[in-house]
C-alpha positions, 0 to 999 in steps of 0.5 A: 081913755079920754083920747079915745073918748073924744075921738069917737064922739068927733066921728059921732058928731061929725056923722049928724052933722053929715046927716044935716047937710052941714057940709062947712062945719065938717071939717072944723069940728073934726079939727077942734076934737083932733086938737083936743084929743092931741091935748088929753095925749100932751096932758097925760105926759109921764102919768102912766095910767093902766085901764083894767090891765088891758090898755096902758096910756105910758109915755109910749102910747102917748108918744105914738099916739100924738104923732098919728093924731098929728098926722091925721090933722095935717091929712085932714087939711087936704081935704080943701077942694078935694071932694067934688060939689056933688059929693054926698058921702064927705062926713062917711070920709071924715068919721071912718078916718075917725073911727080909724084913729081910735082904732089906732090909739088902741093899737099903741096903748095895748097891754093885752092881746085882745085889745090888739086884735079889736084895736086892728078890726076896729081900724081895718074895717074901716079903712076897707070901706075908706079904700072902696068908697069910690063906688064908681071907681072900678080901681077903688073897688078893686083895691077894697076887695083886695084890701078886705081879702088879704087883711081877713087872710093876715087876721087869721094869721093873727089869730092862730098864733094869739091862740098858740099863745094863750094854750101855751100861757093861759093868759092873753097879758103881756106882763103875764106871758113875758113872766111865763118865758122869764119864768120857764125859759127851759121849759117853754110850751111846744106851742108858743114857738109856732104862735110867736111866728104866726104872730110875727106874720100877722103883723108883717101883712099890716105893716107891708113888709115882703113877702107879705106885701103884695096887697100894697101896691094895689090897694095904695095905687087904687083907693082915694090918694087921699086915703092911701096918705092916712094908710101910708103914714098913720096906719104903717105908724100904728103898726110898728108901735104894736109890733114894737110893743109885742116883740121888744118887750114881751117877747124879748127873752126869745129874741134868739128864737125870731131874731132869724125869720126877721133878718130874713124879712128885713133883707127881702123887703129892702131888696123887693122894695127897692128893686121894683120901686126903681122900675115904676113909671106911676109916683103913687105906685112909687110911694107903693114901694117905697113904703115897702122898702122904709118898713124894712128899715123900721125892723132894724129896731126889731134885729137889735133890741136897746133901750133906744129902740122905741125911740128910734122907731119914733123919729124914723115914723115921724120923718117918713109920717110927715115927708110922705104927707107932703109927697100926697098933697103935691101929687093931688094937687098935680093930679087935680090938674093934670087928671094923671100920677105919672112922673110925667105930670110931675114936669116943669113944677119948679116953674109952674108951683116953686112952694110944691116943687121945693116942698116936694124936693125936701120931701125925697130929700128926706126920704132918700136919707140925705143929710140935714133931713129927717129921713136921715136922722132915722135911717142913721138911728136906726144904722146905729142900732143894729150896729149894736151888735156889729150887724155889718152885713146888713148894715152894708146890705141896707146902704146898697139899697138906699143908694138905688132909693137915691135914683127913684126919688130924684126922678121926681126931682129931674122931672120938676126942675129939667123937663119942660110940662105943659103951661098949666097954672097950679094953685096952692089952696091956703090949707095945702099951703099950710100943711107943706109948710109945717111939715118942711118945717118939721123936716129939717127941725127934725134932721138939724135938731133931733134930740127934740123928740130922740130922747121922749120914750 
């Protein structure tokens, strides 16, 4: 709870300081409660505190929780020259990522459904205005009603099926619903089948995964690059740990049941992901579906449940958390100059910016699942775990789409090193710097020595 706490009073503290104009301090007093919310979560390690059987801080919550705070940290260094001189509404920016992030907190911590559903209202409203915020920018508009229209539509899908759940069990706890189906698992409720599936589509909106994405490409390719880096690591993290939480534990006894339906997401959205990721001339719009085709990778943990899963599902957020982070900050950097976020722009970066370039190529490395990177690790993890139950096909399926991820991915890499750009200086600011730094560093860390964090859940 102290992690929530503190988060919400940071945006609160930022929000006055916005109102007093003091501009400079924004960012350093976000960064200080980040950083203290990030202690509470280390502190809490293996306390396994229960909040009123609604939220539970374990080592799961924990787990999760830390790495989207870390994330946000890295998204907030961004923010260096990235809001023009004029800009009133730079503390509006920093306190609705901060009231995301609570939201967020409460997504992984959830042990009752209600709290899911306000830890998803919390983090979305904010994030529709974050994707809007831009109130001259008809692109920004448009992805922030899209956004707010498919994000209500998928709400009530959640909500239909929450309800389902609760005729059939008469309670919104987890621990008492996966007791109902441990207890009755002759005689389960008629309604229950119907809500686990509503449920299961409520959170495939969330997360982007086919056929409930097409929201994605839009809204990522319309709102603030800056808030499409936040939405494609932080919030896509949030969600599989609740759809983790909610699938693998309790509703684990009818694994038989939605095991079907979600082989059958999985492939659609390894297959659409990819596919149109390979057609894509725009890179944010790339990283749109590319983002597509990771979350079909990240349901592997959902088609064979081990004890490994949860941890599995960590090292993969985490490697495509702090790869595509790196991925965003290059390509503002590049579009600050070059006012464009085509591959175009992207030519002769090796010579132009040799740090973006070789960050950025470390960055598809990892993404692609090349070996000695992160991305790797977690694609062979998550391999590895619907192996357990000798899912050959899929497995086979799932490299085939890698493979054609290989080619988008170095179509950046070609354009940096073997295509000549125009003669245009581009800067490095020192907290971009920072950011590609740490984040190569956790890369390869990560991709050499995984057992870092392989074994924390």
């Amino acid at each position: 709870m102290n992690i929530i706490i503190t988060i919400v009073v940071t945006a609160l503290v930022v929000l006055y300081a916005g109102l007093f104009k003091a501009k400079k301090a924004l960012l350093p007093l976000t960064l200080v409660g980040l950083i203290v919310a990030l202690a509470f979560a280390v502190t809490s390690w293996n306390m396994n505190t229960s909040y009123y059987g609604m939220m539970q801080m374990d080592n799961f919550a924990i787990a999760f929780s830390s790495l989207t705070i870390l994330g946000t940290i890295f998204i907030f260094l961004l923010t260096q020259n990235y809001f023009s001189k004029d800009s009133e509404n730079v503390a509006e920016y920093y306190t609705l990522i901060l009231f995301a992030l609570s939201g967020i907190v409460i997504m992984v911590s959830y042990t009752n459904m209600s709290m899911l559903f306000i830890g998803i209202e919390i983090m979305s409203v904010a994030l529709y205005i974050l994707a809007g915020i831009r109130k001259n920018n008809f692109a920004s508009n448009e992805a922030s009603l899209k956004y707010f229209l498919m994000g209500a539509f998928s709400t009530g899908f959640l909500l239909f099926g929450i309800t389902l759940v609760y005729g059939a069990t008469g309670s919104f706890s987890l621990n008492a619903i996966n007791q109902y189906l441990v207890g009755n698992y002759q005689t389960i409720s008629p309604l229950f089948y119907p809500g686990v599936v509503l449920i299961m589509v409520g959170l495939c909106f969330k997360i982007g995964a086919a056929p409930f994405h097409f929201w994605t490409p839009d809204v990522y390719e319309g709102s603030p690059s800056l808030i499409t880096a936040f939405m494609s690591t932080v919030v896509k993290t949030a969600g599989f740990a609740a759809f983790l939480r909610i699938f693998a534990g309790t509703f684990a006894p009818l694994h038989d049941f939605w095991m079907p339906p979600l082989m059958a997401i999985v492939c659609l959205t390894l297959f659409i992901g990819n596919i149109t990721a390979l057609f894509q001339k725009n890179f944010k719009r790339m990283l749109a579906y590319s983002s597509i085709s990771h979350a079909g990778y990240l349901l592997f943990s959902l088609i064979s449940l081990t004890s490994n899963s949860a941890n599995n599902v960590l090292v993969y957020a985490a490697a495509y958390t702090f790869a595509t982070i790196i991925a965003f900050a290059v390509l503002i950097l590049v579009k600050q100059k070059t006012g464009s976020d085509s591959f175009e722009s992207f030519n002769g970066l090796g010579k132009r910016n040799p740090l973006a370039a070789l960050t950025l190529t470390i960055a598809m490395l990892s993404l692609a699942g090349i070996p000695l990177t992160a991305g790797f690790i977690g694609k062979y993890l998550m391999f590895l775990n619907v192996m357990h139950d000798y899912q050959i096909y899929l497995v086979a399926f799932a490299i085939l789409n890698a493979l054609v991820g290989f080619y988008y991915y170095f179509k950046v890499v070609v354009a940096m090193y073997f295509k000549e750009g125009p003669e245009v200086v581009l800067d490095t600011p020192l907290q971009y710097q920072i950011v590609l730094v740490l984040s190569v560093i956790i890369t390869v860390f990560l991709g050499v020595y995984p057992s870092l964090i392989l074994n924390l859940i």
